[in-house]
C-alpha positions in Angstrom: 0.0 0.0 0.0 1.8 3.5 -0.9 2.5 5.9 1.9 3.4 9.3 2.3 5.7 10.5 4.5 7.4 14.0 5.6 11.0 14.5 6.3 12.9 17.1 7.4 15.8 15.7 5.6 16.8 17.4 2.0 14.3 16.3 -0.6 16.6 14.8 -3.5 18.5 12.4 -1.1 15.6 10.3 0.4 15.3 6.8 -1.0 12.0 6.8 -2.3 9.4 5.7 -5.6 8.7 9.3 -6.4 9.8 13.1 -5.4 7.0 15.4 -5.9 7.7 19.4 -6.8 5.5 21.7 -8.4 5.6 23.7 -11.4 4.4 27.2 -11.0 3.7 30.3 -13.9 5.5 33.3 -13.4 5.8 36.2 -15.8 9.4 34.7 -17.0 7.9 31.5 -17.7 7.4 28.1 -15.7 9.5 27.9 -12.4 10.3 24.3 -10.7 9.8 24.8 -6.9 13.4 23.9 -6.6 14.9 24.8 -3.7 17.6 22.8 -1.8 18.0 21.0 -5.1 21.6 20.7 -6.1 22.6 23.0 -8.7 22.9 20.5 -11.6 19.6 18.5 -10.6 17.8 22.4 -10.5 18.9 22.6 -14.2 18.1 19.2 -15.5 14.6 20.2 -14.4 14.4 23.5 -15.8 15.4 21.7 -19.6 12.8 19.1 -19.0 10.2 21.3 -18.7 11.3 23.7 -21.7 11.8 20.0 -23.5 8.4 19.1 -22.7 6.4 22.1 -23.1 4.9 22.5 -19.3 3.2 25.0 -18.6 2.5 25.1 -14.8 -1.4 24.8 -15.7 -3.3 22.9 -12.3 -3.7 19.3 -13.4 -0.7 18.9 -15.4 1.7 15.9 -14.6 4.8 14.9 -16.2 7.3 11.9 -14.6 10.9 11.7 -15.0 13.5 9.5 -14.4 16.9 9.0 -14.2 17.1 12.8 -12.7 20.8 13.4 -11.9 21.0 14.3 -7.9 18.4 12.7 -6.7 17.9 9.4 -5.1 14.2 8.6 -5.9 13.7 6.8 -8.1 11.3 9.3 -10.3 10.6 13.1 -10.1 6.5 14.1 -10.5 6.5 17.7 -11.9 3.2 18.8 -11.4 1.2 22.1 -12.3 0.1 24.2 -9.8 -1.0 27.2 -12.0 0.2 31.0 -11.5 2.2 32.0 -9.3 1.4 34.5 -6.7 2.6 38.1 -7.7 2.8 39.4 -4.2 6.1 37.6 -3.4 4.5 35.0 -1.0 5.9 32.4 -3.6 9.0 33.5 -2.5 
C-alpha cells in the first residue's frame, strides 16, 4: 500500500518511488519549486520542462527518471497554476 511521509531531511536524497515538486507560472515562464536541489539537478529540471512544453497549468503531470542528484527513483513535476505576484511564492 503506498504511503506518504514528511522529512525534514533534503528532498533529492531520500530513497523513495517518487519526489513530488511543483511547477508554477510566473511572468518569466514556468518555475520548478526547486529549492535545496543541487545545482545540476535544479537545471536538468528546468530543460525538461522547456523540453516538454509545461506550462504550470493545475492538473498537469509529467514523470521523469533517471534525474541526476536525486535518489528517488522518479521526479512528479506537477502544475500548480500562476504563481502568486505578491512575493508569498518566495
Amino acid at each position: 500500500m503506498p504511503s506518504l511521509r514528511s522529512s525534514t531531511r533534503e528532498a533529492h536524497t531520500i530513497s523513495a518511488d517518487a519526489l513530488v515538486l511543483g511547477l508554477a507560472a510566473t511572468p518569466s515562464g514556468v518555475r520548478v519549486a526547486r529549492d535545496g536541489l543541487p545545482q545540476e539537478t535544479a537545471e536538468h529540471l528546468t530543460g525538461a520542462v522547456d523540453v516538454l512544453g509545461l506550462a504550470a497549468k493545475p492538473g498537469e503531470v509529467a514523470r521523469l527518471v533517471g534525474v541526476p542528484g536525486v535518489t528517488a527513483r522518479s521526479v512528479v513535476l506537477t502544475g500548480l497554476g500562476t504563481a502568486p505576484t505578491d512575493g508569498t511564492a518566495d
